[in-house]
NUVO-63134 format. One record per residue (C-alpha): residue in three letters; x, y, z. Coordinates in steps of 0.001 Angstrom, whole numbers, plus 524288, in hexadecimal, padded with zeros to 5 digits. Last residue first. Layout:
BEGIN
GULO ALA X Y Z
...
***
This chain:
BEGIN
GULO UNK 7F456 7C540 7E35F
GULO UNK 7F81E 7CF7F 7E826
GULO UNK 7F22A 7DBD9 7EB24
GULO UNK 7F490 7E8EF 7E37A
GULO UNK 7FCFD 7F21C 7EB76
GULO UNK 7F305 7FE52 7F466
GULO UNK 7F386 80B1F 7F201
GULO UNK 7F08C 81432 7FCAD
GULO UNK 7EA6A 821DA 7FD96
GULO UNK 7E533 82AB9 8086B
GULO UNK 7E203 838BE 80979
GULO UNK 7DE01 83A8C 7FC78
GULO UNK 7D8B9 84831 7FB8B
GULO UNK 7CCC6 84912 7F401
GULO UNK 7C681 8535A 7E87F
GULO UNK 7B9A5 850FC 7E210
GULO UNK 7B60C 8575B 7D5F7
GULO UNK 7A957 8552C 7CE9F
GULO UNK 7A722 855F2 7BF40
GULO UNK 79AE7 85488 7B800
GULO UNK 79534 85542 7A9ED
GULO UNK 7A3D9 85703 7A5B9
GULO UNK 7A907 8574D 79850
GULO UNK 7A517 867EB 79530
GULO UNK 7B263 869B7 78E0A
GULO UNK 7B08B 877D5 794BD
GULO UNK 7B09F 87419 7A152
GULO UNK 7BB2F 869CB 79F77
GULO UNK 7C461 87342 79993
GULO UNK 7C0D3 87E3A 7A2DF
GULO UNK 7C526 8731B 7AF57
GULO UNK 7D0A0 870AF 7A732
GULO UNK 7D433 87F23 7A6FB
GULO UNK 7D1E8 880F7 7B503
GULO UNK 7DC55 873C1 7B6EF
GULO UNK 7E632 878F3 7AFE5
GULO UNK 7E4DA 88624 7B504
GULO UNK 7E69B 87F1E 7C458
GULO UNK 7DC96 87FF5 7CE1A
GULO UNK 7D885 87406 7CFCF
GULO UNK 7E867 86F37 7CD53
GULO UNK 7EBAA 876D0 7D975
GULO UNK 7E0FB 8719F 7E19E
GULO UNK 7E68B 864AA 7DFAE
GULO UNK 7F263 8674F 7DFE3
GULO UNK 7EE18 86D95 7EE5E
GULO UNK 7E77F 8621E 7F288
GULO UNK 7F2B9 85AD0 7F18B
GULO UNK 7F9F8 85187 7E9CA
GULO UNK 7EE68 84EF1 7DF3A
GULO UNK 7E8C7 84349 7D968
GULO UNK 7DEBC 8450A 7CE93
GULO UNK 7D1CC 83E8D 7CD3F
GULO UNK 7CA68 83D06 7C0E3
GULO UNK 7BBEC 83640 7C100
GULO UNK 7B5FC 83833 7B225
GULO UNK 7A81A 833AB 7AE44
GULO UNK 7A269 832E2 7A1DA
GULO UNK 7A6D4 82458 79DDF
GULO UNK 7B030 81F72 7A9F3
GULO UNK 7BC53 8290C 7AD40
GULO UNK 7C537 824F5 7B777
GULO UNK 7CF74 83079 7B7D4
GULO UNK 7DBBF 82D83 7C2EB
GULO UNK 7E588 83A2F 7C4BC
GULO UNK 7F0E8 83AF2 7C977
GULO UNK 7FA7F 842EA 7D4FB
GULO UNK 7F921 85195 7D184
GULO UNK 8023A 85880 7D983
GULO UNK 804B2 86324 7CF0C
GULO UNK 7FD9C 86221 7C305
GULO UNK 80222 85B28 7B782
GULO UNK 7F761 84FFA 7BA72
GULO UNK 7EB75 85872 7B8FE
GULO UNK 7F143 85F85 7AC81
GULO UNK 7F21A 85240 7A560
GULO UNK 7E3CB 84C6D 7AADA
GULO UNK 7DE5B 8596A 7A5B2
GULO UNK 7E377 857A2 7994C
GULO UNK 7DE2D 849A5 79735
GULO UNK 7D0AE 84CD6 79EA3
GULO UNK 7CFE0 858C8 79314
GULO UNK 7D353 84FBA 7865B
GULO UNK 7C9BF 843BF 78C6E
GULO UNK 7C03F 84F60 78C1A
GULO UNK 7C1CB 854B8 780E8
GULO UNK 7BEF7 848D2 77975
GULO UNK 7B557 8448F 781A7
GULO UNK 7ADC5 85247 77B7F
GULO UNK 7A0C7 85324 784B6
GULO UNK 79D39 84664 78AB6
GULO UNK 799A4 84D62 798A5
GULO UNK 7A522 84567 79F6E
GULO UNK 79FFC 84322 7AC2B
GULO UNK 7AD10 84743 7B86F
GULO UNK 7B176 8410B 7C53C
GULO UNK 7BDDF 84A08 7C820
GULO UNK 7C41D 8431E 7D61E
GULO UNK 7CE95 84E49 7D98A
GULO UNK 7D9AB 846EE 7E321
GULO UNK 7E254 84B4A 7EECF
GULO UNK 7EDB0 8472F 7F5AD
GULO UNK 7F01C 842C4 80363
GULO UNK 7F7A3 83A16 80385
GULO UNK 803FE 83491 7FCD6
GULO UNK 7FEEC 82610 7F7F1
GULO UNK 7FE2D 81A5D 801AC
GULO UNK 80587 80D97 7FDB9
GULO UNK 80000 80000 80000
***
């Protein structure tokens, strides 16, 4: 077992794709995914995406990397992009601070 640096944060995006221009969409969540990760004391990122619905969660440091990125250029102009792409019919934020994490080997046999 091994137990991960705590505590750290993570943003849990659960998004419904309206339909409206995949094409730019899949283009926008690419981008967004590069900026995300080139910002300082971002960990990762995990994105399960099933049909019309999008959950993305990003790893950060601290709460203020966190913060930092929220308020960020990059991450004002991705919010307009989005906006004005029109591919959400719903999109809700929630925010946590891990206070605990362990990873546990694979069992044998």
């Amino acid at each position: 077992m091994s137990q991960n640096q705590t505590p750290y944060f993570v943003t849990i995006v659960t998004t419904e794709f309206s339909g409206k221009d995949p094409v730019g969409y899949d283009q926008y969540r690419a981008e967004l995914s590069a900026v995300v990760s080139s910002q300082p004391g971002f960990m990762r990122s995990e994105t399960v995406h099933n049909g019309e619905q999008t959950v993305s969660l990003t790893y950060w440091e601290s709460e203020a990397a966190m913060q930092t990125w929220a308020s960020s250029p990059a991450h004002q102009e991705t919010k307009k992009k989005s906006h004005a792409g029109g591919w959400y019919k719903s999109l809700r934020l929630e925010i946590a601070q891990v206070t605990t994490a362990m990873e546990f080997p694979p069992r044998k046999g």
